[in-house]
C-alpha positions as CSV (number, residue, x, y, z in Angstrom):
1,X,78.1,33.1,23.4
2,X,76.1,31.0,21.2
3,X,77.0,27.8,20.2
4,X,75.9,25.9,17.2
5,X,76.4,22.1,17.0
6,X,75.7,18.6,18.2
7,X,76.2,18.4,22.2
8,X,75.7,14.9,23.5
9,X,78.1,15.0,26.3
10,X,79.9,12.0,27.0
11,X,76.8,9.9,27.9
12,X,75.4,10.9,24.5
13,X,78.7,9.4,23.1
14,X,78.5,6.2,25.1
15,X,74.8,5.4,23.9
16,X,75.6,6.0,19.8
17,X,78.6,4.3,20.7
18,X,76.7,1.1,21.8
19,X,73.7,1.6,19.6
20,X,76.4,1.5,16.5
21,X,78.1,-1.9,18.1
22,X,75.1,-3.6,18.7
23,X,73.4,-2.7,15.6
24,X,70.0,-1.6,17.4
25,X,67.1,-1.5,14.3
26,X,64.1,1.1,14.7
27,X,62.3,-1.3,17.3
28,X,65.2,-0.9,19.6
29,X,66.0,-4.7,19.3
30,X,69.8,-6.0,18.9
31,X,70.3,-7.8,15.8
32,X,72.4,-10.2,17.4
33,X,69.6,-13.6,19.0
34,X,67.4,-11.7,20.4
35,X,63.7,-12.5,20.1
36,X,61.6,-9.6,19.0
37,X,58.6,-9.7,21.6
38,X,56.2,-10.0,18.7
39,X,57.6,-13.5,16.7
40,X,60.0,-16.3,16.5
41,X,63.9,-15.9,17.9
42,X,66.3,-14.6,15.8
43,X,67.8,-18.2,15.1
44,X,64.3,-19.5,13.8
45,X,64.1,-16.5,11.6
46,X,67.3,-17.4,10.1
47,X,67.2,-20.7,10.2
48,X,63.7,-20.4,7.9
49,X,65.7,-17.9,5.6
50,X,68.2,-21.2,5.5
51,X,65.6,-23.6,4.4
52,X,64.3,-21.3,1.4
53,X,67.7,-20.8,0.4
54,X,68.2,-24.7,0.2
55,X,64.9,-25.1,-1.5
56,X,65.7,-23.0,-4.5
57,X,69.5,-25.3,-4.3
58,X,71.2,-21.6,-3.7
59,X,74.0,-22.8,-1.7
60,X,76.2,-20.0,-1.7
61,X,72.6,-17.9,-0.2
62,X,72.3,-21.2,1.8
63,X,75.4,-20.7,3.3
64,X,75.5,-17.2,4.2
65,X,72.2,-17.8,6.0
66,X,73.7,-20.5,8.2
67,X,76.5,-18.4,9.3
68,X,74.2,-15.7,10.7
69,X,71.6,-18.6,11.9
70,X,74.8,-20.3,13.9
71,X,75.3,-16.8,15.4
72,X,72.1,-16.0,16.4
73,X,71.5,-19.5,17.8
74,X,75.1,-19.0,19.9
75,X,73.4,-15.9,21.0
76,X,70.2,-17.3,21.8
77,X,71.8,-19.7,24.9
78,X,69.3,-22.9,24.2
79,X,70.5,-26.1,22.5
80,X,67.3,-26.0,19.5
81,X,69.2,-23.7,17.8
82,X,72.0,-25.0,17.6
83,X,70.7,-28.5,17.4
84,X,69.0,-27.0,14.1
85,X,72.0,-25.3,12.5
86,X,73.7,-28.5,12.8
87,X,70.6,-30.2,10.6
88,X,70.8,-27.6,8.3
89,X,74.8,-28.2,7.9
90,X,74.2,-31.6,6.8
91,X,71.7,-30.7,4.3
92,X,73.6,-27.7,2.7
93,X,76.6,-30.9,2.7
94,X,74.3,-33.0,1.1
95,X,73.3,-30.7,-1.5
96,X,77.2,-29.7,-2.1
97,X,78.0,-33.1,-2.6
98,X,78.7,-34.5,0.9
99,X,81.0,-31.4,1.5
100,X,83.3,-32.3,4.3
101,X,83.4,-28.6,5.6
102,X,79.6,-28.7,6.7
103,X,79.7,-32.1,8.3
104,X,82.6,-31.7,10.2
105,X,80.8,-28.1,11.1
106,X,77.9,-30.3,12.3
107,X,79.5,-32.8,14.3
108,X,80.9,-29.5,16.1
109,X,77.5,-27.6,16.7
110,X,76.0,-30.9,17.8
111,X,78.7,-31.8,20.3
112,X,78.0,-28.1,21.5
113,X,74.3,-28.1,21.7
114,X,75.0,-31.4,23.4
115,X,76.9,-29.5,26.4
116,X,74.1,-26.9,26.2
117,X,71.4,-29.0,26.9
118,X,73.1,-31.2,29.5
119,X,73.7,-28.0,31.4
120,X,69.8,-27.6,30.9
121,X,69.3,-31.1,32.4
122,X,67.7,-32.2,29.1
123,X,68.5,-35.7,28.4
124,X,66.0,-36.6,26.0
125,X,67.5,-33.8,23.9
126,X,71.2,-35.3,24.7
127,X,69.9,-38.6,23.0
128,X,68.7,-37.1,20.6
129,X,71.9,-35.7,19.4
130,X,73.5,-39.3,20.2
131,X,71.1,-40.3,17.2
132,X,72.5,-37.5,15.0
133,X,75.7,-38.8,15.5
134,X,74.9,-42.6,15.0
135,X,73.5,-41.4,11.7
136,X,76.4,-40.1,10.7
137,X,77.8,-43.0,10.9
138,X,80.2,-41.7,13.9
139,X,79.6,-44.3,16.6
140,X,82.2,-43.0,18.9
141,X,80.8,-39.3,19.0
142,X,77.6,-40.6,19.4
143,X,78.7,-42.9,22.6
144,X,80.4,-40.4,23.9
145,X,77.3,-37.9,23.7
146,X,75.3,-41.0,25.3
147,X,77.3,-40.6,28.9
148,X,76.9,-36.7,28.6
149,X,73.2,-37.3,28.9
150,X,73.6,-40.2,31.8
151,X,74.8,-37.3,33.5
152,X,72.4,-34.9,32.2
153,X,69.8,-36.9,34.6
């Protein structure tokens, strides 16, 4: 008997299964943080796409570039990332008109990146984020991000 047809087997099912999930591209990288092995991680990628998108004052393109720049710098495990999605929130807020949804979406990336890098033992990037905070004007966040880097040390 002959049989005509596709005939993957269950392991063939498994891999288009995954490959449709994770959105593998032609190099075989995930779309989802992960660095190509020939440029930048994901996040910076994005993160540039941001910027262009804030130079030309699109902030509805600005803003669909952030949410896939937050996602790949979740993805990407660091604190820059997320440290730089957080920057980028308080510009597309200053270019909206001090919208209160991207600063409040800061202050939450930076407290994050914050944990991130303490669990890195980076304390100079800790402070750094304790500055963020002082500059926007939250005193309290930013005190409170100064003892997680005294115990970043």
């Amino acid at each position: 008997m002959i049989r005509l047809g596709w005939s993957f087997g269950l392991a063939g099912v498994v891999v288009l299964g995954v490959v449709g999930t994770f959105g593998l591209t032609a190099s075989g990288n995930a779309r989802f943080g992960v660095a190509r092995p020939d440029g930048p991680p994901a996040w910076m990628r994005r993160i540039a796409l941001v910027d262009e998108a804030l130079g030309r004052a699109d902030v509805s393109r600005a803003t669909y570039q952030w949410r896939e720049a937050y996602g790949a710098a979740l993805s990407s495990g660091h604190p820059e990332g997320l440290i730089a999605v957080g920057d980028r929130a308080m510009r597309i807020a200053e270019l909206s008109s001090g919208s209160g949804y991207f600063r409040t979406e800061a202050r939450y990336v930076y407290m994050h990146a914050a944990y991130r890098a303490r669990g890195e033992g980076s304390r100079d990037t800790v402070l750094g984020i304790a500055e963020r905070f002082a500059n926007l004007g939250d005193m309290e966040r930013a005190e409170q991000v100064r003892r997680i880097a005294a115990s970043a040390s």
